[in-house]
C-alpha positions as CSV (number, residue, x, y, z in Angstrom):
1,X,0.0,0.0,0.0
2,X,1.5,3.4,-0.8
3,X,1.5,6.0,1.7
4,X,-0.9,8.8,1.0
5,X,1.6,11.6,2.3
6,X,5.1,10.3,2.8
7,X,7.8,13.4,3.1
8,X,10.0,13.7,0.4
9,X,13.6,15.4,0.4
10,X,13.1,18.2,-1.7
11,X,16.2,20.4,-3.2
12,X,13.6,22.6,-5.5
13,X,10.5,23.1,-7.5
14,X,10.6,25.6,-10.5
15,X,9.0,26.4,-13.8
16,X,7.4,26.1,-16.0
17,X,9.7,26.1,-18.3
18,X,10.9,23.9,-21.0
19,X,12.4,20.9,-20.5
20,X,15.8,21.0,-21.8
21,X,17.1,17.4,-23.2
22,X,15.8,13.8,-23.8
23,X,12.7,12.6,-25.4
24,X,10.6,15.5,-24.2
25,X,13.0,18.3,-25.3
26,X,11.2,21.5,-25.6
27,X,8.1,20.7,-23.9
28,X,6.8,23.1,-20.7
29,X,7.8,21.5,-17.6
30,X,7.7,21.6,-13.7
31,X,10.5,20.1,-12.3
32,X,10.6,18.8,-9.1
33,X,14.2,18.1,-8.0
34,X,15.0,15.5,-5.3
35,X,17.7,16.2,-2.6
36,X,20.3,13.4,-2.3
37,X,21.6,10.9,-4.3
38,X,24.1,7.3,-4.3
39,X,26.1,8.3,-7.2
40,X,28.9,11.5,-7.1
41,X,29.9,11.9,-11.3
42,X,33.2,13.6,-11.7
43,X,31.0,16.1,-14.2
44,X,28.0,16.1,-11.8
45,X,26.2,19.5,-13.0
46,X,23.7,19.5,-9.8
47,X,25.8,19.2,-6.9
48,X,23.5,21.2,-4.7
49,X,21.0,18.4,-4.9
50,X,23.3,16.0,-4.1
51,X,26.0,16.9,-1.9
52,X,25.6,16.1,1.6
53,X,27.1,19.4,2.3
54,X,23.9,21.3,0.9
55,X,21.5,19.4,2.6
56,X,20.5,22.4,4.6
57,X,19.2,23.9,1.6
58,X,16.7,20.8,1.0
59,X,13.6,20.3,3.2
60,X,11.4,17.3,3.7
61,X,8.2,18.2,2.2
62,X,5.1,15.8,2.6
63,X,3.0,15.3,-0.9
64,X,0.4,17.8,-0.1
65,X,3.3,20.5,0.2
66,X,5.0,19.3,-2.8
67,X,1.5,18.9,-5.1
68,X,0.3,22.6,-3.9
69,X,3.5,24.1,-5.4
70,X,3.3,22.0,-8.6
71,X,-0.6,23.4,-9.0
72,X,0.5,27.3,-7.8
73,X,3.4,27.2,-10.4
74,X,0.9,25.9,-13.5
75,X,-2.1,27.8,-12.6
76,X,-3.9,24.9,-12.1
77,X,-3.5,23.5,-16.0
78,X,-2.2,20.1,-16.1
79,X,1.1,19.9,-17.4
80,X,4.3,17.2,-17.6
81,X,6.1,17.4,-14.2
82,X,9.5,16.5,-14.6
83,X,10.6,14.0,-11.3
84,X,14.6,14.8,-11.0
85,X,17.6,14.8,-9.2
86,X,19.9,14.0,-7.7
87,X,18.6,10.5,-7.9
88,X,14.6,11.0,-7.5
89,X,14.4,7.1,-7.4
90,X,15.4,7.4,-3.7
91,X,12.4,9.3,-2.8
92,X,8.3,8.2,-1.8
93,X,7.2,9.4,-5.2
94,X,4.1,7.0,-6.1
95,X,1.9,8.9,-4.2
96,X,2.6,12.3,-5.8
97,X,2.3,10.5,-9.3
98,X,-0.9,9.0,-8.2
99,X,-2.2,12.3,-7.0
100,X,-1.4,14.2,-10.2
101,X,-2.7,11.5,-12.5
102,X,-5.7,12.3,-10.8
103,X,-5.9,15.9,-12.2
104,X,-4.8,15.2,-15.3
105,X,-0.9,15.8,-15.2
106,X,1.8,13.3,-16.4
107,X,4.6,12.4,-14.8
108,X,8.8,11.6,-16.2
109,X,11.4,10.5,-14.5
110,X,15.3,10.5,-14.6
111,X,17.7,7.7,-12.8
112,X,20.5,6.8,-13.8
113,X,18.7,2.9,-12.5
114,X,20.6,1.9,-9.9
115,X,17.6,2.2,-7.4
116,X,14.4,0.1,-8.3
117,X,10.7,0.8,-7.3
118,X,7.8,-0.5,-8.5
119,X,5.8,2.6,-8.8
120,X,8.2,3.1,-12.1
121,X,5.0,1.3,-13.7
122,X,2.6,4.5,-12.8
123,X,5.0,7.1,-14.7
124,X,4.1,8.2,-17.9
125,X,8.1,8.3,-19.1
126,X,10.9,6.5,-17.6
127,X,14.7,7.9,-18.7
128,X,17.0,5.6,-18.2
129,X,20.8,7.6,-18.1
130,X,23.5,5.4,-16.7
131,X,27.0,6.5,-16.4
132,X,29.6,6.3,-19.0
133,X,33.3,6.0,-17.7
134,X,33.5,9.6,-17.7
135,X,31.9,9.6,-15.0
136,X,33.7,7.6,-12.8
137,X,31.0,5.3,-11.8
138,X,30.3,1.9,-11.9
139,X,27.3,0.7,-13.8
140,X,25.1,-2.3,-12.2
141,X,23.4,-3.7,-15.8
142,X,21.5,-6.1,-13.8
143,X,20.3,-3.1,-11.9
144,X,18.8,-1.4,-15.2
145,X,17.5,-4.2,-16.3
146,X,15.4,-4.5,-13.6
147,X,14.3,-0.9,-13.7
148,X,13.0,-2.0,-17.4
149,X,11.3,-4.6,-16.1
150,X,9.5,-2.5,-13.0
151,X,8.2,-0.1,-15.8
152,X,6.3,-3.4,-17.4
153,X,6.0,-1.6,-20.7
154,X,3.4,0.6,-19.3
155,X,5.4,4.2,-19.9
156,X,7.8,5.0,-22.3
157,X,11.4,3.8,-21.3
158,X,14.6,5.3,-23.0
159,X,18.2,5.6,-22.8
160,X,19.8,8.6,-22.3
161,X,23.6,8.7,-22.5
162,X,26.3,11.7,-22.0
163,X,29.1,11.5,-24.4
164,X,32.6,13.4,-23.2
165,X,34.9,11.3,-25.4
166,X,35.7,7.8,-27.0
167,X,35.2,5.4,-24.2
168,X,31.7,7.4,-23.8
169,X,30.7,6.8,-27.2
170,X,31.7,3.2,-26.9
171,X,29.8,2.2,-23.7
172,X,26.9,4.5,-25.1
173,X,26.7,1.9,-27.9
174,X,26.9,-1.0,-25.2
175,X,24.2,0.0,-23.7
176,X,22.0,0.3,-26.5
177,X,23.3,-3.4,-27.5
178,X,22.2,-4.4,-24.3
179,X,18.7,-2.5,-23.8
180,X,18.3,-2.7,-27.9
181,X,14.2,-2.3,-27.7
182,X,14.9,1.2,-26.1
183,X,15.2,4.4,-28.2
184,X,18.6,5.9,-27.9
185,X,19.2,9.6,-26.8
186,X,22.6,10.9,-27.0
187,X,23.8,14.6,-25.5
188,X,27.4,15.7,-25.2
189,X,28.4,16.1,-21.7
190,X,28.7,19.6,-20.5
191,X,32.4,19.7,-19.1
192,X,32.0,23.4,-17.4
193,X,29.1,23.0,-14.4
194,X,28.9,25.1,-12.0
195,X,30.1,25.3,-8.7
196,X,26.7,25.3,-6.6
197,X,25.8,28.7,-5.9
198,X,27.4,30.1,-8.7
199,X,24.8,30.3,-11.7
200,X,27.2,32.8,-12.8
201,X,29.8,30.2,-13.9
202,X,30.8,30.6,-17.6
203,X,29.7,27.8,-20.1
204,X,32.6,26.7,-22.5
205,X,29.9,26.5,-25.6
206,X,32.2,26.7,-28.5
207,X,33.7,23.7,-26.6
208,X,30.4,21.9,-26.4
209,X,29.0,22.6,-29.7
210,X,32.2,21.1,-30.7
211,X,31.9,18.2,-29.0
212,X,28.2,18.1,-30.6
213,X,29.3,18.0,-34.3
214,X,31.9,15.4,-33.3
215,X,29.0,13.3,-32.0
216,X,27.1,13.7,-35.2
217,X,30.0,13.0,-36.9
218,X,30.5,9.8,-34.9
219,X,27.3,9.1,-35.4
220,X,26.2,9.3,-38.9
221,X,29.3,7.9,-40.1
222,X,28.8,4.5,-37.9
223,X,25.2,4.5,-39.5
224,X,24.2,4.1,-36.1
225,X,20.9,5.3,-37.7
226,X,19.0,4.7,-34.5
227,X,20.7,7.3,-32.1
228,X,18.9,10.8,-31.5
229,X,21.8,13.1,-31.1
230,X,20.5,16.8,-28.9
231,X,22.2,19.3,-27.2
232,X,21.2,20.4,-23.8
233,X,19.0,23.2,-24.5
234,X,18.8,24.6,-21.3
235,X,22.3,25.0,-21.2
236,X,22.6,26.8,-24.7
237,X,19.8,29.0,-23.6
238,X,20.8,29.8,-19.9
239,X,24.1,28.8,-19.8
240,X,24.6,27.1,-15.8
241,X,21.4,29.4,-14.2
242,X,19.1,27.3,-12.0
243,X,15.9,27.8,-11.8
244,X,15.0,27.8,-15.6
């Protein structure tokens, strides 16, 4: 049985705006981000929602808190709320997805799946981004796999992978061998994120975009046909602001 009102850790809750990568890019959002998380990436671009040292900043919020901010901040018109992190997976979540789905919103979620729950099968998109080397994490397959299977088919399941480099691109690939019913997103990594607290820090784009064509390059000229090569919007637009 779910709990009706469990408190969940809650870094922040903005928008709307658009969401900025993966299979919904462009559409308006409300993110809710989750405080804490089990993985540290070396590029991590959130740190303040996952680094034990800015866990003042987040505050257990039951689901009635969490669900009146979501309504305030759309006015009441159902729109996709955007479940993130951190690693949201750690969190009491069904019951806020049950809640909305009652008024009409739809709910996606982000993990890099190494935490399973079986309210994955109540989300209306399930993105799947596990860690290249990059990263310096260690990827549990087994652990995916059984995030695929929680979902039961019900929402739509993709891949979303961050390319840096070569040995990105290459595990990218095995992943899609190994989840090959799953659509492939591809974005390349943003190697200047902030410091937390400093929205202010500069983007290297010209290094990014760069990075992008290489992809494409990579890309097209494998025929790996099946691979959706983005950008991370939000970043082109805003640069390393929060909030947006």
């Amino acid at each position: 049985m779910i709990e009706t009102n469990p408190a969940i850790r809650v870094s922040e809750i903005f928008g709307p705006t658009i969401q900025g990568e993966g299979p919904l890019i462009g559409l308006p959002t409300v993110f809710i981000r989750t405080g804490g998380c089990d993985y540290r990436c070396s590029w991590c671009d959130t740190l303040h929602a996952v680094d034990n040292q800015f866990r003042h900043e987040w505050k257990m919020m039951p689901v009635d808190a969490v669900w009146q901010s979501v309504v305030e901040l759309s006015g009441t018109q159902p729109v996709m709320v955007s479940l993130s992190g951190g690693n949201p997976a750690i969190q009491p979540l069904g019951a806020l997805i049950d809640r909305g789905h009652g008024a009409g919103y739809r709910f996606a979620l982000e993990t890099q799946g190494s935490v399973v729950r079986d309210w994955f099968v109540d989300l209306d998109v399930l993105v799947l981004s596990p860690k290249p080397p990059s990263s310096e994490m260690r990827t549990d397959w087994a652990a995916i796999q059984a995030c695929v299977d929680a979902a039961q088919e019900k929402p739509q399941v993709v891949l979303k992978l961050v390319v840096f480099d070569e040995s990105d691109y290459a595990y990218a690939k095995e992943a899609a061998a190994r989840f090959s019913r799953l659509p492939v997103f591809l974005q390349p990594g943003n190697h200047t994120p902030p410091r937390p607290g400093n929205e202010d820090a500069s983007v290297d784009l010209d290094g990014i975009i760069k990075r992008m064509q290489w992809l494409v390059d990579k890309v097209t000229r494998d025929r790996w046909f099946e691979a959706r090569v983005l950008p991370q919007l939000h970043v082109l637009l805003w640069g390393n602001k929060r909030g947006v």
